[in-house]
C-alpha positions as CSV (number, residue, x, y, z in Angstrom):
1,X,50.7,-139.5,-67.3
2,X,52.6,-141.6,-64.9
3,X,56.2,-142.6,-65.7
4,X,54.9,-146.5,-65.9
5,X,53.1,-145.9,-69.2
6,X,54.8,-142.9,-70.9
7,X,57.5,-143.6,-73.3
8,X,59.0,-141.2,-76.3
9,X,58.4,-143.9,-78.8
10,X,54.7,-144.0,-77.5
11,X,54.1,-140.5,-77.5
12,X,55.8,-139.9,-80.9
13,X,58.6,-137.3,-79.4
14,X,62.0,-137.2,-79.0
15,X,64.2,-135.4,-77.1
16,X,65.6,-132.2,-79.0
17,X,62.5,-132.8,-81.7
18,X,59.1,-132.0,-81.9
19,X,56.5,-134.1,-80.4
20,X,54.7,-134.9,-83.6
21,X,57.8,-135.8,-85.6
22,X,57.9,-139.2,-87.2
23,X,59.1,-141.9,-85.1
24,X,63.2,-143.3,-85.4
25,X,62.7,-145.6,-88.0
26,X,64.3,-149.5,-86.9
27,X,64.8,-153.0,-87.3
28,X,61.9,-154.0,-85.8
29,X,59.5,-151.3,-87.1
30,X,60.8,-152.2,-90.4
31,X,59.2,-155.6,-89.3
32,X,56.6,-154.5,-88.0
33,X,55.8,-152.4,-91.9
34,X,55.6,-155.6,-93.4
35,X,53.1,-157.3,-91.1
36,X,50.8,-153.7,-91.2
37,X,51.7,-154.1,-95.5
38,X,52.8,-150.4,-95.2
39,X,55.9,-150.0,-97.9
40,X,59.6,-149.3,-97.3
41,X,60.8,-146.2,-98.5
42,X,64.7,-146.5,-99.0
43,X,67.7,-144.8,-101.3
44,X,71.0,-143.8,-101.2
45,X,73.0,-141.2,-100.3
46,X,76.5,-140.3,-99.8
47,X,77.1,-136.8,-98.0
48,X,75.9,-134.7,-95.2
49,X,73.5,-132.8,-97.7
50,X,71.7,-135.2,-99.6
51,X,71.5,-137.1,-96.8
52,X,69.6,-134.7,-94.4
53,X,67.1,-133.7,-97.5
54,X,66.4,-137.6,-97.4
55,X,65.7,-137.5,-93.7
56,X,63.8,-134.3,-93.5
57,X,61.6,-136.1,-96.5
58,X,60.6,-138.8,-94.2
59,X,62.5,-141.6,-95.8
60,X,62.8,-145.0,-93.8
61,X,66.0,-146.3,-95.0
62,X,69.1,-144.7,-95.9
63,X,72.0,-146.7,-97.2
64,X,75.0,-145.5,-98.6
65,X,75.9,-148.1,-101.1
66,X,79.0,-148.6,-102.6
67,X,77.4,-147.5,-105.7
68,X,79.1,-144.2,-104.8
69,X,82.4,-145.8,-106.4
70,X,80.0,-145.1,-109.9
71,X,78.1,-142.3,-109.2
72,X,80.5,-139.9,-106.9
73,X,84.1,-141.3,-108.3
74,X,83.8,-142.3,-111.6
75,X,84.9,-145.4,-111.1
76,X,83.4,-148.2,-114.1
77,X,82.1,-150.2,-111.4
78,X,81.8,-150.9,-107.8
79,X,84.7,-153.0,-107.3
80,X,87.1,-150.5,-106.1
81,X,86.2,-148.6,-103.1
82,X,87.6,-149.7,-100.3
83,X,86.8,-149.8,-96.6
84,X,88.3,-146.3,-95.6
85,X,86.3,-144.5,-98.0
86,X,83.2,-146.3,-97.2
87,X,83.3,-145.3,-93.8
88,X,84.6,-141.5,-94.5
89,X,81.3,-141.2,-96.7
90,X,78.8,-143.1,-93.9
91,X,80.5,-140.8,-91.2
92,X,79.8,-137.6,-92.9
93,X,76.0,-139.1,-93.5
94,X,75.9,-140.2,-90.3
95,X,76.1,-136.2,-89.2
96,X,72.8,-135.6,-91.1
97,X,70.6,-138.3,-90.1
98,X,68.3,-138.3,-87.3
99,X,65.0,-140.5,-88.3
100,X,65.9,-143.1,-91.2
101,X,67.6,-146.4,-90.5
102,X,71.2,-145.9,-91.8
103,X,72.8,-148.7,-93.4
104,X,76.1,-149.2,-94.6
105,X,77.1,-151.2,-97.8
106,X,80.2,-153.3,-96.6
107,X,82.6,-153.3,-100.3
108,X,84.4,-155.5,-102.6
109,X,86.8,-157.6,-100.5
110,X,85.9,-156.9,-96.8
111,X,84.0,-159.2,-96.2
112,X,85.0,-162.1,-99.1
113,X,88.1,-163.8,-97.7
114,X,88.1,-164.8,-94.1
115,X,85.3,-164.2,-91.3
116,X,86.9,-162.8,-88.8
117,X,88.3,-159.8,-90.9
118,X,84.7,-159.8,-92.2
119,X,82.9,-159.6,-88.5
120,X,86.2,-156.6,-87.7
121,X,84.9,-155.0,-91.0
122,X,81.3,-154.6,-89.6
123,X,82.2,-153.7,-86.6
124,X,83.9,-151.1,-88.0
125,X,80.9,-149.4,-89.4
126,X,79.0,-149.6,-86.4
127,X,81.8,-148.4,-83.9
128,X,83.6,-145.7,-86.7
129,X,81.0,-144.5,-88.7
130,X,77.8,-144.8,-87.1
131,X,76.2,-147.3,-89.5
132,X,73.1,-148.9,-87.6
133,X,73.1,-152.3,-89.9
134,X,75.7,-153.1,-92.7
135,X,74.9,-155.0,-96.0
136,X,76.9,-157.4,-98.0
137,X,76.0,-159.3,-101.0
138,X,75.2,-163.2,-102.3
139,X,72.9,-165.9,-100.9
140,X,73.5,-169.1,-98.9
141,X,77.6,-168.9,-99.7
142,X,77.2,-166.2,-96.8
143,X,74.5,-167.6,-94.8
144,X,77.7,-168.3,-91.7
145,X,79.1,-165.2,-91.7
146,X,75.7,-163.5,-91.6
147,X,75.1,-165.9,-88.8
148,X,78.4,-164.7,-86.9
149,X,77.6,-160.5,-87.8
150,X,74.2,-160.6,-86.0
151,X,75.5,-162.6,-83.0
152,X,77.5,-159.6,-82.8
153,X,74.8,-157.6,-82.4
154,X,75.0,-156.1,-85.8
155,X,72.0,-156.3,-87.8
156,X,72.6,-157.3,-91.7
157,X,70.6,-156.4,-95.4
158,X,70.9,-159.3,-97.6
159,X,71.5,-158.9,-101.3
160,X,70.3,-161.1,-104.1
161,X,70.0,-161.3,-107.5
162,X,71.9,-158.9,-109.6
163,X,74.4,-158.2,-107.2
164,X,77.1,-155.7,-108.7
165,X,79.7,-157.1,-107.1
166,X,79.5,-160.0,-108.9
167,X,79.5,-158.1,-112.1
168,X,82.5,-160.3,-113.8
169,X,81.0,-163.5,-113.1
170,X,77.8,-162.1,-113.9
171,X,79.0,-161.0,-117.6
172,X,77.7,-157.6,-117.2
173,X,75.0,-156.0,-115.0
174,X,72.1,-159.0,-116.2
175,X,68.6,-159.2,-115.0
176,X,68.7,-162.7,-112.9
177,X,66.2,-165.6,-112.2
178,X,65.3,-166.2,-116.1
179,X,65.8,-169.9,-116.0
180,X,64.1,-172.8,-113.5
181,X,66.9,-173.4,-112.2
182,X,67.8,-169.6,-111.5
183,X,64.1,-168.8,-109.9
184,X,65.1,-172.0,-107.6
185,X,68.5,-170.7,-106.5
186,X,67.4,-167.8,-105.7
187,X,63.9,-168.6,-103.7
188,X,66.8,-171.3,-101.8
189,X,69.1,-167.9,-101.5
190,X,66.1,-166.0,-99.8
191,X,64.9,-168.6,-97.2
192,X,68.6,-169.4,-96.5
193,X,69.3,-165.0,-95.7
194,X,66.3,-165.2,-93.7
195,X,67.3,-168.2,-91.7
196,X,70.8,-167.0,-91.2
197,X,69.5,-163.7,-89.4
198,X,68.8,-160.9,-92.1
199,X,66.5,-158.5,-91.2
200,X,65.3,-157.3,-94.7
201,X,66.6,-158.5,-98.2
202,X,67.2,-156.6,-101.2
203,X,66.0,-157.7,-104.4
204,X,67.8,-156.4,-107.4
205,X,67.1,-157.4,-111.2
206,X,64.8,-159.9,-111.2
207,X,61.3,-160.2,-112.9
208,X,58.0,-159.3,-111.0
209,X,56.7,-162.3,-110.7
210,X,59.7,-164.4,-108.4
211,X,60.1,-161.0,-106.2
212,X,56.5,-161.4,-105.6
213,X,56.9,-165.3,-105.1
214,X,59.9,-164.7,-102.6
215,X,57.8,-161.4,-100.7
216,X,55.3,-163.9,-100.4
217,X,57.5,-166.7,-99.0
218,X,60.0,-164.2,-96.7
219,X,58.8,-162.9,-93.5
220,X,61.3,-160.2,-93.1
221,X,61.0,-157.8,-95.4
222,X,62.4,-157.3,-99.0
223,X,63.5,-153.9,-100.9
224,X,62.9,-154.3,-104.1
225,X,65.6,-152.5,-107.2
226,X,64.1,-153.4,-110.7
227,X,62.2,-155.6,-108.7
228,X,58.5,-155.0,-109.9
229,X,56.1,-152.9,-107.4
230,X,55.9,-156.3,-105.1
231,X,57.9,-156.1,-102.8
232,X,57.6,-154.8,-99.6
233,X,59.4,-151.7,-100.3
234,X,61.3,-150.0,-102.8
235,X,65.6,-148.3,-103.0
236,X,66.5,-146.2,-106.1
237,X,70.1,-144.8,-106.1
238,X,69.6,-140.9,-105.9
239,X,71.6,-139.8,-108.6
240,X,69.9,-142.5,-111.2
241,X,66.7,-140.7,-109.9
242,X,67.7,-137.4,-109.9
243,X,69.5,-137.3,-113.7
244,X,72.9,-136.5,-112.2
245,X,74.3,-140.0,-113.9
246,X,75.8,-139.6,-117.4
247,X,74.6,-142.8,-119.0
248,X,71.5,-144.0,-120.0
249,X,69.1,-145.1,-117.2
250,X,68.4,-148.5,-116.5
251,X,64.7,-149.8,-117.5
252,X,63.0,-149.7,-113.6
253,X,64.4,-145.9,-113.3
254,X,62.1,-143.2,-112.8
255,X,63.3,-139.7,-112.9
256,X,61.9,-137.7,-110.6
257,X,63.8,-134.2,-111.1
258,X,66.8,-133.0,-113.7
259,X,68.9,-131.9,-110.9
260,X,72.0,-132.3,-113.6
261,X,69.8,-129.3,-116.0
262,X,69.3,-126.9,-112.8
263,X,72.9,-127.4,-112.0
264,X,74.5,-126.8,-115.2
265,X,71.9,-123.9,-116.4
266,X,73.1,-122.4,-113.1
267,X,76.6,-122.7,-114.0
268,X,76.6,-121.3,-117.4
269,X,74.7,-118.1,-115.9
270,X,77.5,-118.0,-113.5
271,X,79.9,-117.8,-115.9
272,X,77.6,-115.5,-118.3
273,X,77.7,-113.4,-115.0
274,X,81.6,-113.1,-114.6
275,X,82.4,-112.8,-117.9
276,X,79.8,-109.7,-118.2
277,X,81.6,-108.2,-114.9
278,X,77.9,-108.5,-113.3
279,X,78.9,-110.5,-110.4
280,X,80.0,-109.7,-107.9
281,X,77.5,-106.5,-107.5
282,X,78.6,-104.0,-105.3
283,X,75.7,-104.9,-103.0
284,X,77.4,-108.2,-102.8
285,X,80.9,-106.7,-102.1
286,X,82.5,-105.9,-98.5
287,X,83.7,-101.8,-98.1
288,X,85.9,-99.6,-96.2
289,X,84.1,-98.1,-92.9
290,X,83.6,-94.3,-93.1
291,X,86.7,-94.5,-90.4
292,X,89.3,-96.1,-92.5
293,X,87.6,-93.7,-95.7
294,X,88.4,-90.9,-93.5
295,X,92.3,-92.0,-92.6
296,X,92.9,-93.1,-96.1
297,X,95.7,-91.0,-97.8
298,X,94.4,-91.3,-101.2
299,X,90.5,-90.6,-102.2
300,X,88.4,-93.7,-101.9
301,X,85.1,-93.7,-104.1
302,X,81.6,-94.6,-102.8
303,X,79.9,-96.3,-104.7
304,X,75.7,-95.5,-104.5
């Protein structure tokens, strides 16, 4: 094959990677999945180790969402993690992840107050933390700043809908788009994200029947989140999915393991363990060598 027509992305391979592992997932074949109707497998994750079990899955989007504030911190809402611990987590996911797209949620207040500390903020992910696109929420409010974010060469996820950190004006975390007036806000939002520059568009809590509207209307992609199975792909937060949250799931979550049960029954059979003097085993233990047996004053015992 001569070096005019042979390219890694061609071939499938990669240097330090098998040939036949999946192509690095991208902007434009995120594009391009739309066009070919092939869905968009997204979630989120916060640390090295959930993150590289998501890339060696064959996930196409990875986004560590500020929803870690909730999920990893307790906190009642998203509101209050800031920009340092958003790109702490990203960094350490960064580590893990060779294949999927890795997108960084930009937080509460980094981007909400003047552009230019907004455009610093991105830059921030991309330069500090590895992020390979950032996303921020709300509709044609941000269709500028978008505007001024992917002139700097930084592609943006919009966010529309329920967007959590709206959740004061909001009233609570409410499906959106119930009214006329809300389904043609919304479809306005949409065309206005695309215009500005957004690559792909989340949808969060909205009914079927506008996501499918707006899919049909978009021609960038949108990830749906209690969205309805119309959109062009789908994002789940992992610890909704996997039972490690402590409140009742929201209506569009499936679970797909009780991580939280294997965890906890491990736990109390740890304890059971100690208590009973069964662990550690003396298998499990580090000994004297014969040597240091042999130059020891007192008698040491062997245990068989």
């Amino acid at each position: 094959m001569s070096l005019t027509t042979f390219s890694p992305e061609r071939a499938g391979a990669h240097p330090g990677r098998p040939a036949d592992s999946p192509a690095k997932v991208t902007v434009p074949s995120l594009l391009e999945k739309k066009l070919l109707r092939q869905p968009i497998v997204a979630v989120t994750a916060y640390d090295y180790a959930t993150a590289r079990l998501v890339d060696e899955a064959g996930l196409d989007v990875l986004l560590v969402g500020d929803s870690l504030a909730m999920v990893m911190q307790g906190q009642e809402n998203t509101l209050a993690i800031t920009m340092d611990e958003m790109l702490l987590y990203t960094r350490g996911v960064r580590r893990a992840v060779k294949r999927a797209l890795l997108v960084a949620d930009m937080p509460f207040g980094s981007y909400h107050t003047d552009d230019r500390e907004a455009l610093a903020n991105a830059i921030r992910f991309v330069k500090e933390s590895g992020a390979e696109a950032v996303k921020l929420e709300g509709g044609r409010e941000r269709k500028d700043l978008i505007q001024r974010i992917v002139a700097a060469e930084i592609p943006v996820m919009g966010h529309i809908g329920l967007t959590p950190q709206s959740v004061h004006r909001m009233g609570g975390y409410k499906v959106q788009g119930k009214t006329m007036e809300a389904i043609d806000e919304l479809r306005t939002d949409a065309l206005a994200l695309e215009q500005a520059g957004c690559f792909v568009i989340v949808l969060e809590g909205v009914p079927r029947e506008l996501a499918r509207i707006i899919t049909d209307e978009l021609h960038i992609p949108t990830i749906g989140i209690g969205a309805g199975p119309d959109c062009d792909g789908q994002i789940l937060v992992m610890h909704d999915m996997m039972t490690m949250t402590f409140s009742p799931p929201a209506k569009f979550v499936r679970r797909y393991a009780d991580i939280a049960g294997v965890m906890r029954s491990a736990l109390e059979e740890y304890r059971r363990d100690v208590d009973a003097r069964t662990f550690p085993s003396d298998a499990e233990s580090y000994h004297f060598s014969r040597e240091i047996r042999e130059l020891m004053t007192e008698p040491v015992e062997v245990v068989d």
